[in-house]
N, CA, C and O atoms as a DFTB+ gen file, in Angstrom:
632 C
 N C O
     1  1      16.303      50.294     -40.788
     2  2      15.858      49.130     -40.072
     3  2      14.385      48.916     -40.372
     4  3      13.556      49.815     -40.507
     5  1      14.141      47.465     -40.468
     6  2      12.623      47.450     -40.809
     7  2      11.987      46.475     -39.430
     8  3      12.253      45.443     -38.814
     9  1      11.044      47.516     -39.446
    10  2      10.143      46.751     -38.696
    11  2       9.136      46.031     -38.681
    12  3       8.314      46.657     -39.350
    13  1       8.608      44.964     -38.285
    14  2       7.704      44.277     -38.678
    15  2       5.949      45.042     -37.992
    16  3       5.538      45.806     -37.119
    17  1       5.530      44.325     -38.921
    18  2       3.835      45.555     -38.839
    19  2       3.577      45.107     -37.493
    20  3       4.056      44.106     -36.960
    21  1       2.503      46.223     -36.822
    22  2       1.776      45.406     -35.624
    23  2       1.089      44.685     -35.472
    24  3       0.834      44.086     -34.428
    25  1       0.437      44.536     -36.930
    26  2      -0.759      43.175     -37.036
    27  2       0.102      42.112     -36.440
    28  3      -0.338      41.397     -35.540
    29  1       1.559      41.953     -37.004
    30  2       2.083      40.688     -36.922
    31  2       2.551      40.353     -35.345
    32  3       2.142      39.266     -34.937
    33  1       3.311      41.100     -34.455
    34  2       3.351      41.386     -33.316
    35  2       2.166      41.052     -32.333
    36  3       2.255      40.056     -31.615
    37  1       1.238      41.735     -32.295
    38  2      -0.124      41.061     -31.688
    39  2      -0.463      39.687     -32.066
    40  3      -0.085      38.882     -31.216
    41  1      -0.895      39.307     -32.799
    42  2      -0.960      38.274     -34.001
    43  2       0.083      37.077     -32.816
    44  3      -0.420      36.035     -32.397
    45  1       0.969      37.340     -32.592
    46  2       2.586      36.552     -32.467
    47  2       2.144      36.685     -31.079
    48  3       1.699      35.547     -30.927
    49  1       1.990      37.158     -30.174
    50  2       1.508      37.265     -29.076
    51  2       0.361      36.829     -28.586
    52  3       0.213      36.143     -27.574
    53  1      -0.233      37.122     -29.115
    54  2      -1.254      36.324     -29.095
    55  2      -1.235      34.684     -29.146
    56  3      -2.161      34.014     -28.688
    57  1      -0.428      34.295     -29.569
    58  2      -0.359      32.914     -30.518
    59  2       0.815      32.214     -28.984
    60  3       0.727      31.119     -28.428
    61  1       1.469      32.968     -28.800
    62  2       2.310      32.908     -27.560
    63  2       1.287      32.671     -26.224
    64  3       1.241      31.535     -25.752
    65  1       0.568      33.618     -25.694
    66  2       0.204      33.262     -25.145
    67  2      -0.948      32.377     -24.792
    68  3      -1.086      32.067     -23.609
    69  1      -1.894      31.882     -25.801
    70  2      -2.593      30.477     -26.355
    71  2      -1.725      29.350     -26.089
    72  3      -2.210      28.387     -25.496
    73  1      -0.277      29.330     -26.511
    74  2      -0.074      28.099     -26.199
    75  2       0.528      27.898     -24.708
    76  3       0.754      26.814     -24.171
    77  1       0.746      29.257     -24.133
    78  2       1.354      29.152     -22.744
    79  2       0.020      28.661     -21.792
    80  3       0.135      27.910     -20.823
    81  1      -1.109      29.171     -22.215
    82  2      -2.397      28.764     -21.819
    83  2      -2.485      26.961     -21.605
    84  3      -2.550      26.379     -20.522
    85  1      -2.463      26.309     -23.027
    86  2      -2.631      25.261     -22.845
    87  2      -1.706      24.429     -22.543
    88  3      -1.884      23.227     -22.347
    89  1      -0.562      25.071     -22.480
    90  2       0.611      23.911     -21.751
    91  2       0.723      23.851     -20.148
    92  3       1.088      22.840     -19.549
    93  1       0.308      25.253     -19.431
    94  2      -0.151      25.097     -18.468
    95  2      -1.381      24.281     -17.784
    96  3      -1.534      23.657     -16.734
    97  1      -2.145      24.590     -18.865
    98  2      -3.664      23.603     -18.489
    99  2      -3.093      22.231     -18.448
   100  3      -3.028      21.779     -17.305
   101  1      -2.606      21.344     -19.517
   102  2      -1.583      20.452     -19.384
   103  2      -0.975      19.830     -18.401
   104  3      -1.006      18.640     -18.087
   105  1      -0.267      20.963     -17.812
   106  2       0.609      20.384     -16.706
   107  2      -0.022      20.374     -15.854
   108  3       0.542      19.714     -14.981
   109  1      -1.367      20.903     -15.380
   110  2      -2.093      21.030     -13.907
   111  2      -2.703      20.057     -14.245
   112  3      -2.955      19.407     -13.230
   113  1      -3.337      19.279     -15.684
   114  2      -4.300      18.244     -15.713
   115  2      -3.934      17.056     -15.148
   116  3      -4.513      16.269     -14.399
   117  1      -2.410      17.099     -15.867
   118  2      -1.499      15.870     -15.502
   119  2      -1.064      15.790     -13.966
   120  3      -1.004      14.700     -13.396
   121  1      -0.769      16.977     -13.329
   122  2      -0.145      16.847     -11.999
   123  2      -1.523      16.411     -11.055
   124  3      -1.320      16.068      -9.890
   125  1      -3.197      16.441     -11.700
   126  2      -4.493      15.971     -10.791
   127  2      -4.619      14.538     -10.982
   128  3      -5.087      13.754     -10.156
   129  1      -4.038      14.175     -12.458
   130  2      -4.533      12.835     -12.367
   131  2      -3.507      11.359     -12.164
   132  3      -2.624      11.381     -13.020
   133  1      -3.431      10.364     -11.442
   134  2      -2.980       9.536     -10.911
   135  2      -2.512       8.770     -11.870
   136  3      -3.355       7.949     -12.231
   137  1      -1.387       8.694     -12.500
   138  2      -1.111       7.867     -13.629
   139  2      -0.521       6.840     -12.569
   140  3       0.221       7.197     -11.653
   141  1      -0.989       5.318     -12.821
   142  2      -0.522       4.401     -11.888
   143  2       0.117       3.041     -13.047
   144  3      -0.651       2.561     -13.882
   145  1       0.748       2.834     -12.996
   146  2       1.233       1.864     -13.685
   147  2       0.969       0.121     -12.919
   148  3       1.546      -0.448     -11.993
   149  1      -0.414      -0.389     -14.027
   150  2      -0.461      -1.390     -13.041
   151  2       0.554      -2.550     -12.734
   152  3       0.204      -3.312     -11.832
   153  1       1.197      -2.684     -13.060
   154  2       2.453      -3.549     -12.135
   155  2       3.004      -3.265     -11.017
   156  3       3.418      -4.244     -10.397
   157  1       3.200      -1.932     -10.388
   158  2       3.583      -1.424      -9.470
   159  2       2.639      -0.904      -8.596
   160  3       2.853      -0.666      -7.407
   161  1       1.454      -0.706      -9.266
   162  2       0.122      -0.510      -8.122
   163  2      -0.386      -1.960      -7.510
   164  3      -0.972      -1.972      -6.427
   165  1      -0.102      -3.377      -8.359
   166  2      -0.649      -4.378      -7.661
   167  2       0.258      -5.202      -7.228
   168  3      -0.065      -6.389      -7.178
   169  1       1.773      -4.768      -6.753
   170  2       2.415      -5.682      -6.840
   171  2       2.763      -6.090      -5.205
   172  3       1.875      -5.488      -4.601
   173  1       3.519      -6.736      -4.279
   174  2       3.493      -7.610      -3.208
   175  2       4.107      -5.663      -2.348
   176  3       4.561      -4.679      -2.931
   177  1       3.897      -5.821      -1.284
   178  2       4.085      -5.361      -0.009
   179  2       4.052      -5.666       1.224
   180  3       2.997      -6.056       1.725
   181  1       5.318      -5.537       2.029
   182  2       5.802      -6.295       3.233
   183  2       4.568      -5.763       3.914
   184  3       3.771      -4.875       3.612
   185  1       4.687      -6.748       5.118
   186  2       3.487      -7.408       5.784
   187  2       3.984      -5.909       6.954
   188  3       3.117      -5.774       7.817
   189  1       4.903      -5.080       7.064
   190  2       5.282      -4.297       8.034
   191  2       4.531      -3.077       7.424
   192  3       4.068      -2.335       8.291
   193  1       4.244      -2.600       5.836
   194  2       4.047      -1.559       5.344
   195  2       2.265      -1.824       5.055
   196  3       1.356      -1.088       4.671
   197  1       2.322      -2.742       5.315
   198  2       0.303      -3.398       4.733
   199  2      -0.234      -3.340       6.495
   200  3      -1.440      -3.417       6.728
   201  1       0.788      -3.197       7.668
   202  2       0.292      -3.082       8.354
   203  2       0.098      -1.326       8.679
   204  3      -0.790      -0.765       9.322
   205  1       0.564      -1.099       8.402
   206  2       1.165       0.532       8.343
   207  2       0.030       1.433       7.863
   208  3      -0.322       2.533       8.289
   209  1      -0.560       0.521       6.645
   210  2      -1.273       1.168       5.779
   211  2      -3.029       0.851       6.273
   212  3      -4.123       1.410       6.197
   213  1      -2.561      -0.130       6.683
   214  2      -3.946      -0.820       7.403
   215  2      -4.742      -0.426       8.572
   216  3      -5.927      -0.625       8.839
   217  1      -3.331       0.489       9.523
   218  2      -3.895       0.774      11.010
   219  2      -4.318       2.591      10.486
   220  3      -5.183       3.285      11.020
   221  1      -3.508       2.959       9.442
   222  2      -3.814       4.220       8.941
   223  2      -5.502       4.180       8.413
   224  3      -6.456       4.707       8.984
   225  1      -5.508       3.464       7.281
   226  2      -6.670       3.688       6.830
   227  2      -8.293       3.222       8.049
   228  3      -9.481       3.544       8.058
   229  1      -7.652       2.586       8.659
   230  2      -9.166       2.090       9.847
   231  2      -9.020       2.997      11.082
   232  3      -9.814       3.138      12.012
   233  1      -7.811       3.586      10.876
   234  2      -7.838       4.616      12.574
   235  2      -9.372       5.306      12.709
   236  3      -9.886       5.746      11.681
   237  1     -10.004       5.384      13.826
   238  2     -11.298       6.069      13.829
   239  2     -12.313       5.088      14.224
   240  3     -13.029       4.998      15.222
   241  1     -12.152       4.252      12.978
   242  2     -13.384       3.142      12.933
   243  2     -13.262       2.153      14.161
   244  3     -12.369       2.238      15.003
   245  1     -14.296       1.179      14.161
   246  2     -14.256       0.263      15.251
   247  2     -13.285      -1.225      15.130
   248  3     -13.194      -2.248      15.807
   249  1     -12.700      -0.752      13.992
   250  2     -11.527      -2.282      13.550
   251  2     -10.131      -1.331      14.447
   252  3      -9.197      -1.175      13.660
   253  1      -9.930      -0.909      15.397
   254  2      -8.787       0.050      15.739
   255  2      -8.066      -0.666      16.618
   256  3      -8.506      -1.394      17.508
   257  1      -6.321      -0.314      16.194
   258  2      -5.616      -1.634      16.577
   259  2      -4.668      -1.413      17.943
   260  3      -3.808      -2.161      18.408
   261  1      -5.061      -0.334      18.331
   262  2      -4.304       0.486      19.566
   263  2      -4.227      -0.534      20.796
   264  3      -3.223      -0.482      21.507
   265  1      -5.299      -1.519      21.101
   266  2      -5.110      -2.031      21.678
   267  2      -5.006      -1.404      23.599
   268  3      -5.713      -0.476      23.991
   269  1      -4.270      -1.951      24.281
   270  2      -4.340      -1.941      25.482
   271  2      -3.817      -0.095      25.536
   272  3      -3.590       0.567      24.524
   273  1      -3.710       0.500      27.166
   274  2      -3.496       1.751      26.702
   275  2      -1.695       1.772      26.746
   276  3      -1.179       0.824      27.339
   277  1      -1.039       2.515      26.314
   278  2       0.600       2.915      26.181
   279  2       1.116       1.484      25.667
   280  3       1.994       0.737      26.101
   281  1       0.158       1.377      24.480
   282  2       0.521       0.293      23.606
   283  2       2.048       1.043      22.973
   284  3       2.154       2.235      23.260
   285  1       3.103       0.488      22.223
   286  2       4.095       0.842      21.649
   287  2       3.995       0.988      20.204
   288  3       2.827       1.347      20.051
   289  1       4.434       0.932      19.273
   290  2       4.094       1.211      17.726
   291  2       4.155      -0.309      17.492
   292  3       3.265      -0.978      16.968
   293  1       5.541      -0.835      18.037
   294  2       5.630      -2.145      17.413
   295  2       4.186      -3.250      17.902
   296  3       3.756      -4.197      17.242
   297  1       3.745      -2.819      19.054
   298  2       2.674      -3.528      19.428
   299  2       1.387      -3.148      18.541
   300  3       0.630      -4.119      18.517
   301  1       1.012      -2.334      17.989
   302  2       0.003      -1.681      17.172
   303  2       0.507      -2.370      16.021
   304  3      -0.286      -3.247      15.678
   305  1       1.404      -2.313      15.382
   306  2       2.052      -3.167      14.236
   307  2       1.075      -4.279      14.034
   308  3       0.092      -4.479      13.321
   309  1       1.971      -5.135      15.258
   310  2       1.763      -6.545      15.460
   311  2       0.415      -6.886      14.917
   312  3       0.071      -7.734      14.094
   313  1      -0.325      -5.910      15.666
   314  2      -1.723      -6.256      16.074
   315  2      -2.915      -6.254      14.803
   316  3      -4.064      -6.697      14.792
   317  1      -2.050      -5.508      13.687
   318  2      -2.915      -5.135      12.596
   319  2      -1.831      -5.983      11.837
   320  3      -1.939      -5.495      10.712
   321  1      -1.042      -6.759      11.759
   322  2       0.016      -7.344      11.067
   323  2      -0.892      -8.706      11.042
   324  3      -1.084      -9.160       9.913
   325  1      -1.533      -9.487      12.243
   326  2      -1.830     -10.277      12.730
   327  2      -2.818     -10.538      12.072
   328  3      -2.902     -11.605      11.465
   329  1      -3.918      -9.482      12.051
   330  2      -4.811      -9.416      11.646
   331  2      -4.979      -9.711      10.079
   332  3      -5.987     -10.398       9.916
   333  1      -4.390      -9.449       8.984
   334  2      -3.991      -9.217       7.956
   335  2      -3.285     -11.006       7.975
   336  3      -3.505     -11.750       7.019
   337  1      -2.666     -11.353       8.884
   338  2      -2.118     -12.347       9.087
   339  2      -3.206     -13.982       9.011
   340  3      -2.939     -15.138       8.683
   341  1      -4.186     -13.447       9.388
   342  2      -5.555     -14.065       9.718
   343  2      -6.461     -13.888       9.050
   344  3      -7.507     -14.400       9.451
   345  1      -6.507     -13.147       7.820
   346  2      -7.363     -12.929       7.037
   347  2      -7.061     -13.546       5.520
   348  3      -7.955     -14.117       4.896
   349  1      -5.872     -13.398       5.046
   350  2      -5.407     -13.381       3.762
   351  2      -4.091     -14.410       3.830
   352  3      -3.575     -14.637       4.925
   353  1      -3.502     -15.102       2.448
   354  2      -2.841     -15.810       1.626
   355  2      -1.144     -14.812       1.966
   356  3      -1.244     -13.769       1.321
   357  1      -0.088     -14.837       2.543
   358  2       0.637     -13.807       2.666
   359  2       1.460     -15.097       1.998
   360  3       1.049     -16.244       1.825
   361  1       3.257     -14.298       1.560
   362  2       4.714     -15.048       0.906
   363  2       5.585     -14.856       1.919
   364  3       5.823     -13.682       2.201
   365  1       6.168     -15.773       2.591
   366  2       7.422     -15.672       3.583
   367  2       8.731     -16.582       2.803
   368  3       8.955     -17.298       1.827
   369  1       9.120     -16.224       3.517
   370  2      11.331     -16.905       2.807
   371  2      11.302     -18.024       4.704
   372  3      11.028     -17.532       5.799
   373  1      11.583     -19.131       4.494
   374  2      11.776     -19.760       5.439
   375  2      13.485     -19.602       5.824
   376  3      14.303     -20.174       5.104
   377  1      13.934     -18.781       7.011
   378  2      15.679     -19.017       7.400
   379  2      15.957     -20.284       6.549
   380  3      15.026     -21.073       6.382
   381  1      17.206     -20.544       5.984
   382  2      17.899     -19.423       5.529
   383  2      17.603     -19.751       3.613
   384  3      18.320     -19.732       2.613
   385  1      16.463     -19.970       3.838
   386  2      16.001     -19.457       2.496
   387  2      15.952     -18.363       1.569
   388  3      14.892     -17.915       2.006
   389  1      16.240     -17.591       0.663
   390  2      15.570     -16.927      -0.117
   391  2      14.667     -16.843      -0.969
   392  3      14.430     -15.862      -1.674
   393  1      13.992     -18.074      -0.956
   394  2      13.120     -18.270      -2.006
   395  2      12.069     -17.799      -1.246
   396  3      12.125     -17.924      -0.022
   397  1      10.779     -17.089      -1.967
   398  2       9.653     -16.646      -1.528
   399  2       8.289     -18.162      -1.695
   400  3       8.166     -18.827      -2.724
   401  1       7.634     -18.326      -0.689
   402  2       7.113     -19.170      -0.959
   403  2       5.385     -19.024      -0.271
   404  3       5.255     -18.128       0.563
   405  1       4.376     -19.694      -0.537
   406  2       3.405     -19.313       0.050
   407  2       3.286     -19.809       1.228
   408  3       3.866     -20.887       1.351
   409  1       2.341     -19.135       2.847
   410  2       2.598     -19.917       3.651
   411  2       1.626     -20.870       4.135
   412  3       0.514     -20.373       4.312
   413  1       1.727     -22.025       4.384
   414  2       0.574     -23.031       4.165
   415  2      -0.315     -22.530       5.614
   416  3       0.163     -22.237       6.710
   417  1      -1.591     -22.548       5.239
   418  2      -2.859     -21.898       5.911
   419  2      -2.628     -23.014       7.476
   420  3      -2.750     -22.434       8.554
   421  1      -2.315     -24.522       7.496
   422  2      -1.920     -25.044       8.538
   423  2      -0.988     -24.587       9.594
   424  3      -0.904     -24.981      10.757
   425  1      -0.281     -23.654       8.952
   426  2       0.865     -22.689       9.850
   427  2       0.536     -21.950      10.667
   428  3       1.014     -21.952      11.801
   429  1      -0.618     -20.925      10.140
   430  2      -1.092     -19.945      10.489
   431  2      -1.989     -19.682      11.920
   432  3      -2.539     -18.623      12.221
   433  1      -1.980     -20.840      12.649
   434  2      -2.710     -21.017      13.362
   435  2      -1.470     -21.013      14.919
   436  3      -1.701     -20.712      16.090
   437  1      -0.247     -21.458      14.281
   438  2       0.881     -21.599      15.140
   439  2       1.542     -20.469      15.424
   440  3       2.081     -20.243      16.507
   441  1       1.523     -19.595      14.301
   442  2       2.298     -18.509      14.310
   443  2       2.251     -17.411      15.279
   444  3       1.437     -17.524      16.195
   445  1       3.105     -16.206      15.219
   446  2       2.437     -14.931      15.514
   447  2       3.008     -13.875      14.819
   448  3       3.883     -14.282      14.055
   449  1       2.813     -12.420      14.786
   450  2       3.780     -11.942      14.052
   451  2       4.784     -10.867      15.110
   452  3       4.326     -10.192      16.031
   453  1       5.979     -10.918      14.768
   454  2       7.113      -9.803      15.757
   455  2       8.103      -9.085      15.134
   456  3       9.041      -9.329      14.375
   457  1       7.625      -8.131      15.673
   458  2       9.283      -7.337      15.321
   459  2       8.657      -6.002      14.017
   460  3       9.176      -5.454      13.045
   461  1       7.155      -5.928      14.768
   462  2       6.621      -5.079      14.048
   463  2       5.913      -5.459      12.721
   464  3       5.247      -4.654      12.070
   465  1       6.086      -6.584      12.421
   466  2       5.644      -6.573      11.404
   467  2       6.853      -7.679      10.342
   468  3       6.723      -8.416       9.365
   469  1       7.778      -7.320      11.068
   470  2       8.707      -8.271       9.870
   471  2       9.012      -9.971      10.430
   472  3      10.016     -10.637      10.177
   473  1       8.555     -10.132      10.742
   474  2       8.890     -11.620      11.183
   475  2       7.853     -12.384      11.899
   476  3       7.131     -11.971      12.807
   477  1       7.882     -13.715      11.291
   478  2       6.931     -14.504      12.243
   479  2       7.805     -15.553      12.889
   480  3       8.720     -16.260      12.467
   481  1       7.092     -15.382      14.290
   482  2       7.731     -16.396      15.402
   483  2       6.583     -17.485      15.145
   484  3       5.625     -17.479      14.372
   485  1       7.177     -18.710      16.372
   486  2       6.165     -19.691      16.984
   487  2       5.675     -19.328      17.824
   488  3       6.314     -18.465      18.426
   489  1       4.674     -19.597      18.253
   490  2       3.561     -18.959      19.204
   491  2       3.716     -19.168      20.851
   492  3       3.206     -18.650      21.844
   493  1       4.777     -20.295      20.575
   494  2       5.172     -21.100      21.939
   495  2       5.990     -20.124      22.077
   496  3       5.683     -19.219      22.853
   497  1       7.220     -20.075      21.358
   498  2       8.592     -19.854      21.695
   499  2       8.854     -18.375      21.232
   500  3       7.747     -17.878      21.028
   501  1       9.763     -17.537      21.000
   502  2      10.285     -16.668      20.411
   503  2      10.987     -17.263      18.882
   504  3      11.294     -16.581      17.905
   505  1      11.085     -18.407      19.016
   506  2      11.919     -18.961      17.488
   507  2      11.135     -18.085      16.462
   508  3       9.976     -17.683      16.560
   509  1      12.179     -17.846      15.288
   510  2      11.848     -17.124      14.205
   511  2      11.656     -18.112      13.423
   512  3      12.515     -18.993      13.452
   513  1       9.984     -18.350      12.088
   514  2      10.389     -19.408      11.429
   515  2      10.019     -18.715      10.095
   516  3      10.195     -19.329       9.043
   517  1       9.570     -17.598      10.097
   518  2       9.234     -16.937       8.718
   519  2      10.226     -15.802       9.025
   520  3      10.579     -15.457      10.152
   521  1      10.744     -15.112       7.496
   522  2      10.982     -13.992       7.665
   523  2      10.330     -13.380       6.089
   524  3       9.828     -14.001       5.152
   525  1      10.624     -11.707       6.310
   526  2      10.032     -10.867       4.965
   527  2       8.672     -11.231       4.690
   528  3       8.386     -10.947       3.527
   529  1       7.401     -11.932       5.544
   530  2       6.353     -11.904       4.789
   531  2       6.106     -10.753       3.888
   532  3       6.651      -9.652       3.815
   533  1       5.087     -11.329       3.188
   534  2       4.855      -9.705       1.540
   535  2       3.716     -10.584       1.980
   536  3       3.523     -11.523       2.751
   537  1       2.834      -9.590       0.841
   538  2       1.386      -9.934       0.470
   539  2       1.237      -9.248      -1.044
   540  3       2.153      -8.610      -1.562
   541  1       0.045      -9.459      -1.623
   542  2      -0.420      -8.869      -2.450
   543  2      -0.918      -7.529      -2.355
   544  3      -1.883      -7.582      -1.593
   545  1      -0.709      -6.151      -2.819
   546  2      -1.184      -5.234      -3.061
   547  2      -2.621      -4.953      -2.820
   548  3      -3.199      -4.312      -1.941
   549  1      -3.267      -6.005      -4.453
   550  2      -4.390      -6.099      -4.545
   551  2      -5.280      -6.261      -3.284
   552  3      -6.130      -5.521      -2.788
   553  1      -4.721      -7.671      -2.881
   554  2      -5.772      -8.004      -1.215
   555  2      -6.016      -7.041      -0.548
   556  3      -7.130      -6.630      -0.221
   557  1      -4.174      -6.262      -0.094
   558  2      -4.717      -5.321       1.033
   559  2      -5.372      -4.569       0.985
   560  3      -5.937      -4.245       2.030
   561  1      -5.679      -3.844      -0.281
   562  2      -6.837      -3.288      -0.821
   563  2      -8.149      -3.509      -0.520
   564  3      -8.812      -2.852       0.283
   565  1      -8.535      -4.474      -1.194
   566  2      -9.999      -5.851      -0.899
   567  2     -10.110      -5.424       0.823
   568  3     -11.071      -4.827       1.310
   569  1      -8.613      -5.989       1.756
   570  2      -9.357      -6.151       2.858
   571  2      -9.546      -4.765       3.330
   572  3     -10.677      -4.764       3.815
   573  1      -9.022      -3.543       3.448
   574  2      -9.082      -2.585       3.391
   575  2     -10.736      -1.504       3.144
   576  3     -11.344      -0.718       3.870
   577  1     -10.938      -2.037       1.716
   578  2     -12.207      -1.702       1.076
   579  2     -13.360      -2.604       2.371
   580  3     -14.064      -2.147       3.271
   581  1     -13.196      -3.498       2.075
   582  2     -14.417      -4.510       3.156
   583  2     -13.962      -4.303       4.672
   584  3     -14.888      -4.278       5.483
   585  1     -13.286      -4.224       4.931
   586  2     -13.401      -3.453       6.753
   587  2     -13.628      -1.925       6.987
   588  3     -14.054      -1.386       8.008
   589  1     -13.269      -1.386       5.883
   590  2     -13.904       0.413       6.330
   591  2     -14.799       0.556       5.708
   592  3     -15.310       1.620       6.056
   593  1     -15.591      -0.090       4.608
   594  2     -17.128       0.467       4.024
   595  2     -17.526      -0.446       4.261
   596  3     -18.712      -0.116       4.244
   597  1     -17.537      -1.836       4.592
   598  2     -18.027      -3.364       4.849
   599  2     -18.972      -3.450       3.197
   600  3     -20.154      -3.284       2.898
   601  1     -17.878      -3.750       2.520
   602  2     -18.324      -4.081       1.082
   603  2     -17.870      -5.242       0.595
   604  3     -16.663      -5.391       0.406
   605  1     -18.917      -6.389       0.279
   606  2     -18.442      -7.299       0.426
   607  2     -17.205      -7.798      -0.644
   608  3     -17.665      -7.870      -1.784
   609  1     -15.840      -8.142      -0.583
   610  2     -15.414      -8.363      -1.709
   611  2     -15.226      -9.636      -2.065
   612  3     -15.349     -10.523      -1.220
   613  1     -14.883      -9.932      -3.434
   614  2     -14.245     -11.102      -4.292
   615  2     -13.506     -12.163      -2.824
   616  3     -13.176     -12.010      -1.648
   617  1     -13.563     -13.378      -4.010
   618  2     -12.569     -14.017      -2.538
   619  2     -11.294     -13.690      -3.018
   620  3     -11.024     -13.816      -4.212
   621  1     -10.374     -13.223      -2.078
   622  2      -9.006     -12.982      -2.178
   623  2      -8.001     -14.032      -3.022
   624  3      -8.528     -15.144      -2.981
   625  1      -6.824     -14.068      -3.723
   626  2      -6.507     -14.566      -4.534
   627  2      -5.606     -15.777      -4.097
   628  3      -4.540     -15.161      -4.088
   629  1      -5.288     -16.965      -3.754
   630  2      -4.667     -17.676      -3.220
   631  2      -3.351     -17.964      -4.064
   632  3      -2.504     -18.748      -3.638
């Protein structure tokens, strides 16, 4: 039986563990850094999850949407839904529409938002006249960035 020398063995081991080195380095580089694909980082999010994200990121600060005390979730919703509602360009489907459409800024003054976040009533009544508002990604961002560092941003995208 022949055996191969030890130069070659070390040598081979060596060479083994160099590349176990850098495929590990590799995978920890990749698992730190945020590969975001921009279509899916800027794309629309319901007005229920932008509120979600909204009362999260300002909890602490003085924009805080808790409101009265043994407020409910859906009332905290609302309240940062509203807000978001009053600030920015949002897309609603009018019953029994499916088409997504923008909602004219004249509306906005009538409205309110219920049901947590997914629906806008009339302000008078309980009638439902929007449903599924979305928004832009991007904005909630913008408004996000400018209510917790008060930096002034771009005007939002209409």
């Amino acid at each position: 039986m022949i055996w191969p020398d030890a130069k070659w063995i070390g040598q081979g081991l060596v060479a083994l563990g160099s590349a176990t080195l850098v495929v590990s380095l590799l995978m920890w580089l990749c698992s730190r850094c945020q590969f975001r694909v921009p279509w899916l980082r800027y794309g629309t999010i319901s007005l229920k999850d932008a509120a979600i994200k909204l009362h999260e990121e300002l909890r602490g600060t003085d924009k805080f949407f808790e409101g009265k005390h043994g407020a409910g979730p859906d009332d905290i919703l609302d309240r940062a839904a509203n807000y978001i509602l009053q600030s920015m360009t949002i897309e609603v489907k009018k019953p029994p529409s499916t088409k997504w459409e923008p909602l004219p800024q004249s509306e906005v003054e009538k409205l309110m938002v219920g049901g947590g976040g997914t629906v806008l009533t009339d302000i008078d009544s309980d009638v439902v006249r929007y449903t599924e508002p979305r928004l832009k990604q991007k904005d909630l961002n913008r408004l996000i960035r400018k209510e917790k560092f008060c930096v002034p941003s771009p005007p939002i995208s209409q």
